[in-house]
C-alpha positions as CSV (number, residue, x, y, z in Angstrom):
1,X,49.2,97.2,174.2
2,X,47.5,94.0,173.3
3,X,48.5,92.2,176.7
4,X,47.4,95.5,178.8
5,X,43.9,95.4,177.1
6,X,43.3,91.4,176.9
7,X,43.9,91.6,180.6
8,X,42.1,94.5,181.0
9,X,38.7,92.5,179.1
10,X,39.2,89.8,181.0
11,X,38.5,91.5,184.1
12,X,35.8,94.1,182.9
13,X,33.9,92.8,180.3
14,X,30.3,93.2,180.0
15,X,28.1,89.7,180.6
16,X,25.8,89.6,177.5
17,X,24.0,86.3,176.2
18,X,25.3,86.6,173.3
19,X,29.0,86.3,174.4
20,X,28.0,83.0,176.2
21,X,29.9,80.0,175.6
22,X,27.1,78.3,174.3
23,X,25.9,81.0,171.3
24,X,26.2,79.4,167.7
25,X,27.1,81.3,165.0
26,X,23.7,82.0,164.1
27,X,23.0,83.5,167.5
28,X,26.5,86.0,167.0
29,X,24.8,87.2,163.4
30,X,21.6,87.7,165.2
31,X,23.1,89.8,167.4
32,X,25.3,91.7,164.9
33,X,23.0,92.5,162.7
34,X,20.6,93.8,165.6
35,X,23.5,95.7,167.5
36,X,23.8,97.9,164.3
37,X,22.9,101.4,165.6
38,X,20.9,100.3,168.4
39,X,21.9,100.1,171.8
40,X,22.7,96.9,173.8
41,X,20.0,97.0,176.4
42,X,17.2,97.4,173.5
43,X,18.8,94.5,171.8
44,X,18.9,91.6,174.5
45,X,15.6,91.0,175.3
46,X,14.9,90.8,171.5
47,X,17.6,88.3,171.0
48,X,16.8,86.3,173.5
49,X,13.4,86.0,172.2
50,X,15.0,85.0,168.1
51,X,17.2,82.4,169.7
52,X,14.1,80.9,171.6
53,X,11.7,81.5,168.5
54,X,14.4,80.8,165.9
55,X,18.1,79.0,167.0
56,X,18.9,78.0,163.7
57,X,18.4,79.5,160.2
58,X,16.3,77.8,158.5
59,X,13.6,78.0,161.7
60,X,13.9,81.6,160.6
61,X,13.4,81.4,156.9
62,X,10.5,79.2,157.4
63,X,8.4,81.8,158.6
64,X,6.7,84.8,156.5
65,X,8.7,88.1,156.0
66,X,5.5,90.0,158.0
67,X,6.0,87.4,161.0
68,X,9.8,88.9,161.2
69,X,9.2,92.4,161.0
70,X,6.6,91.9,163.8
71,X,8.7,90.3,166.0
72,X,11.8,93.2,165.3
73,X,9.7,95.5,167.7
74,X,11.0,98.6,168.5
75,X,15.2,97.6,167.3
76,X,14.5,100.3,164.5
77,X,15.9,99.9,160.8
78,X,13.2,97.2,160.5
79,X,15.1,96.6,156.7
80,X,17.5,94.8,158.5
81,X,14.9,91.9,159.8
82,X,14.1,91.6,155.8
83,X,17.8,91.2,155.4
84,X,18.2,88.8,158.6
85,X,15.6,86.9,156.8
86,X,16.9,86.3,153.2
87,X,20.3,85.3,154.7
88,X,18.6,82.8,156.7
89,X,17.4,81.1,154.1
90,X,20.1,81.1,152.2
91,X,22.3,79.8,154.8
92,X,19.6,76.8,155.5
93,X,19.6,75.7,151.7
94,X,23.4,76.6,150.3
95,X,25.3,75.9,153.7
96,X,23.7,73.3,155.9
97,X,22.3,75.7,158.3
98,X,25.7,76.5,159.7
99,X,26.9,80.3,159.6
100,X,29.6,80.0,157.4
101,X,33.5,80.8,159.0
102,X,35.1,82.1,156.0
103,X,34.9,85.9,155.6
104,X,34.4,85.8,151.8
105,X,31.3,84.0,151.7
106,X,29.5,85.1,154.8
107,X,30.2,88.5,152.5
108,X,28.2,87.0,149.8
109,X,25.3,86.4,152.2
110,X,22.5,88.8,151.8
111,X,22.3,92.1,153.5
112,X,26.1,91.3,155.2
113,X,28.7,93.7,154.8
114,X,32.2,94.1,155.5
115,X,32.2,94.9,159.2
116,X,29.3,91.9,160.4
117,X,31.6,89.2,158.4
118,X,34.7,90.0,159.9
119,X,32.5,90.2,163.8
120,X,31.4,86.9,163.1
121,X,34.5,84.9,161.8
122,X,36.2,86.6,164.7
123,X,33.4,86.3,167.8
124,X,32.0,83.2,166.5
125,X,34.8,81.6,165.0
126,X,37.8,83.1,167.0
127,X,39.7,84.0,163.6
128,X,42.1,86.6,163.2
129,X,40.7,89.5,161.4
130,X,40.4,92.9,162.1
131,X,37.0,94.6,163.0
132,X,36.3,98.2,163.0
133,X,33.4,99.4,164.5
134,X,32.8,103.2,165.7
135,X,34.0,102.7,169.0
136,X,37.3,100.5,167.6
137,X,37.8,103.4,165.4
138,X,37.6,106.0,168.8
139,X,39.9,104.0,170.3
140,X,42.7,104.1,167.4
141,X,42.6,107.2,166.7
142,X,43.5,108.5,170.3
143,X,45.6,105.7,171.7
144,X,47.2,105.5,168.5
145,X,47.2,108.7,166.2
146,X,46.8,110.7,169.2
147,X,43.6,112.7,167.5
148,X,40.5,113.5,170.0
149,X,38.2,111.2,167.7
150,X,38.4,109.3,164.3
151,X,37.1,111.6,161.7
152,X,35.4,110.2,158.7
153,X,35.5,106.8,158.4
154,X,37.5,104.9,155.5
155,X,37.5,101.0,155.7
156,X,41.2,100.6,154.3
157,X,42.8,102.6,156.2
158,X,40.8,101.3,159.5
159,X,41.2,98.2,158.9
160,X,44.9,98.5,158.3
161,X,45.4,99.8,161.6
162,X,43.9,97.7,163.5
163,X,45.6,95.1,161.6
164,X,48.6,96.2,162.7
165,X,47.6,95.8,166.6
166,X,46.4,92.5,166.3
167,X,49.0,89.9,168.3
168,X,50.2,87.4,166.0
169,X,48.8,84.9,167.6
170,X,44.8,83.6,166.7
171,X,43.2,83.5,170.0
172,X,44.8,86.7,171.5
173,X,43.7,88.4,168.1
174,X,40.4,87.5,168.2
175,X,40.1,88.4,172.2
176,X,42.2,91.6,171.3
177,X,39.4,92.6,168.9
178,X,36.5,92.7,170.9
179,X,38.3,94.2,173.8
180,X,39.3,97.3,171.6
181,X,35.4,97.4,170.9
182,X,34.4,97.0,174.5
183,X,37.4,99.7,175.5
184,X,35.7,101.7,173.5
185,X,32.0,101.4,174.5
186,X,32.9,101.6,177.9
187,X,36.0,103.7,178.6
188,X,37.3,105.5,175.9
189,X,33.7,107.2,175.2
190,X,33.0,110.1,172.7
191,X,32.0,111.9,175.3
192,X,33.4,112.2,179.1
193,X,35.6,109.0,178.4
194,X,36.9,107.6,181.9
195,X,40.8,108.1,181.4
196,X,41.9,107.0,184.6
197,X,40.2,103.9,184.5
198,X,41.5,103.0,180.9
199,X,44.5,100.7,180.8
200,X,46.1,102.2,177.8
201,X,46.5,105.3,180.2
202,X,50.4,105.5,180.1
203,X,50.8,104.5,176.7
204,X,48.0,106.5,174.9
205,X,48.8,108.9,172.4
206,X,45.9,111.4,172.9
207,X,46.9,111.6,176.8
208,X,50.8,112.4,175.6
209,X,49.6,115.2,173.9
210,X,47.6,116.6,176.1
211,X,44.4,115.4,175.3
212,X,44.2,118.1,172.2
213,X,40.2,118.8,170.9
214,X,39.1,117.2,167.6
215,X,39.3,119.6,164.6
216,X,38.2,117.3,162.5
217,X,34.3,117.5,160.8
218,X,31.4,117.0,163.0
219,X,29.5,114.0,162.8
220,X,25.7,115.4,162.3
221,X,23.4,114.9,165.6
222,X,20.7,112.2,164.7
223,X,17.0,113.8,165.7
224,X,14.5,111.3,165.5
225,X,11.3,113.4,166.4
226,X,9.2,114.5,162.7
227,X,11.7,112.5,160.7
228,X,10.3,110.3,158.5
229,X,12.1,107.6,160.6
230,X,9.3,108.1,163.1
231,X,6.5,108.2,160.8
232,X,7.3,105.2,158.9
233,X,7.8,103.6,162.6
234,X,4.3,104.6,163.7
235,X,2.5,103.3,160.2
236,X,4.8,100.0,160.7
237,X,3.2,99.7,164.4
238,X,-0.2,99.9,163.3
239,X,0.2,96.8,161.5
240,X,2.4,95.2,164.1
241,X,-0.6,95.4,166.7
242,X,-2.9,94.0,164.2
243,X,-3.3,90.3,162.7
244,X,-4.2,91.0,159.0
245,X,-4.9,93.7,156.8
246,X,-5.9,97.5,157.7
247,X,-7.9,99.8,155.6
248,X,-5.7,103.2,155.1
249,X,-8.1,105.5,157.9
250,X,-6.2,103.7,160.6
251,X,-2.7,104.4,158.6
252,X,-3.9,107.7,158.1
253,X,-4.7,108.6,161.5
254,X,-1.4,108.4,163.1
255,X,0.1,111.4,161.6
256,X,-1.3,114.4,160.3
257,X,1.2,115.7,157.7
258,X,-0.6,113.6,154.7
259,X,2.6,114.6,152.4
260,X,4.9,113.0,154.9
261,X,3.1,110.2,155.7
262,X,2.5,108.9,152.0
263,X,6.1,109.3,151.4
264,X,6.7,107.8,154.3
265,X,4.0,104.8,153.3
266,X,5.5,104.5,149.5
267,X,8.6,104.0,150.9
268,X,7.7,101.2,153.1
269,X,6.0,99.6,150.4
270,X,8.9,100.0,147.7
271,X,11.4,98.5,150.8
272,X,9.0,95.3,151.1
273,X,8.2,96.3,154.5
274,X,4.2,96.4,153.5
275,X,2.6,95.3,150.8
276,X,-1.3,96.5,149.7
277,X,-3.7,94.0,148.8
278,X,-5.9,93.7,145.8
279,X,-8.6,95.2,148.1
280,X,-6.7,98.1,149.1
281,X,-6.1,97.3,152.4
282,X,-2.6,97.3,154.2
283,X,-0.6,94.7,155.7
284,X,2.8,93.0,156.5
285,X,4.3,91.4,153.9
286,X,3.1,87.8,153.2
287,X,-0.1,88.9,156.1
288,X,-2.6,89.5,153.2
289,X,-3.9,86.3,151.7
């Protein structure tokens, strides 16, 4: 399998700036963190912009947490920019400014978890490790365990089999990892995947089968439109098109469910995403002095 699908990679993968020779290790964080439920096209003009704005940590962690939030835009989960943030700064005073390589402690940076360690000390760093996204996980489960998708995710057990279908050697394991994830984003898809085109075709598990339905539990569908997701992204824009503190009318005016909304507002505020000045008046956080 692994020389099929390096080969395979070589051949078909996508060109994204943050796969370019040149990109730090910074620059591959950057990106993990922003490619976390949010789709590629959103996230490369963003990046492009942090790695002008900010190419190494500590350019980051000098500037306020309102400046990052502003300049998340529209990527969604704006908690992770916080996150981004406080790892920054870390990494500029404990490590030199330099992502750290070993899994272990780039797991002891703020806000990263087991999957973004392992994606940087693999694309960064070209280590062998395995990394198990949603699509990786697609991809095993049919090719391998010839189900129709993964089923509820377990890190252990994931991790263990894509371990097992790493080559032995580092550089073909590191290539083999992001080609499973790219196999999987654009081939073996959750929905209409492109069989004929995928070069685990004669070998796949699912396909000897006969390409059986998944009877596993559904994944719930994701709405977006009334959630507080959407409120608290609409109150957040107010601010971002703003240079200093708002009175709550203009909060207040974006949605019309005033339960919601000051839910949706406390919850910003306990997250650190906005903080309320002596005055009353709203802002980004460190925007209010």
């Amino acid at each position: 399998m692994d020389a099929l699908l390096i080969d395979w990679y070589s051949h078909n993968k996508r060109d994204l700036p943050w796969r370019q020779p040149a990109t730090s290790a910074w620059g591959v964080l950057v990106s993990e963190i922003m490619l976390q439920q949010t789709p590629v096209a959103r996230v490369a003009p963003i990046w492009l912009e942090w790695m002008d704005r900010w190419p190494v940590p500590s350019k980051l962690a000098a500037v306020s947490q309102g400046e990052v939030v502003r300049a998340w835009g529209k990527l969604g989960y704006p908690r992770r920019a916080l996150r981004l943030h406080e790892a920054a700064g870390v990494i500029a005073k404990d490590h030199n400014d330099i992502v750290p390589s070993d899994v272990d402690t780039l797991l002891a940076l703020p806000g990263i978890g087991a999957y973004t360690a392992r994606a940087v000390a693999v694309f960064a760093y070209g280590q062998r490790a395995p990394v198990v996204d949603t699509n990786v996980r697609r991809v095993v489960a049919r090719a391998v365990h010839g189900a129709g998708d993964a089923g509820p995710a377990s890190n252990t057990r994931d991790m263990a089999d894509v371990e097992k279908l790493l080559p032995v050697d580092v550089a073909d394991a590191a290539t083999m990892s992001i080609a499973l994830m790219e196999l999987g984003a654009l081939i073996c898809t959750a929905k209409n995947p492109r069989c004929v085109d995928c070069p685990l075709l004669t070998d796949c598990a699912w396909q000897k089968a006969g390409r059986p339905e998944y009877a596993g539990p559904l994944k719930p569908v994701q709405r977006f439109a009334g959630t507080d997701r959407q409120v608290r992204g609409l109150l957040l824009d107010v601010l971002r098109d703003t240079d200093g503190p708002v009175e709550r009318a203009r909060l207040d005016a974006v949605w019309a469910d005033s339960a919601q909304r000051d839910r949706c507002l406390d919850s910003l505020l306990v997250d650190g995403l906005m903080e309320q000045t002596p005055q009353g008046l709203f802002a980004l956080p460190g925007e209010h002095s």
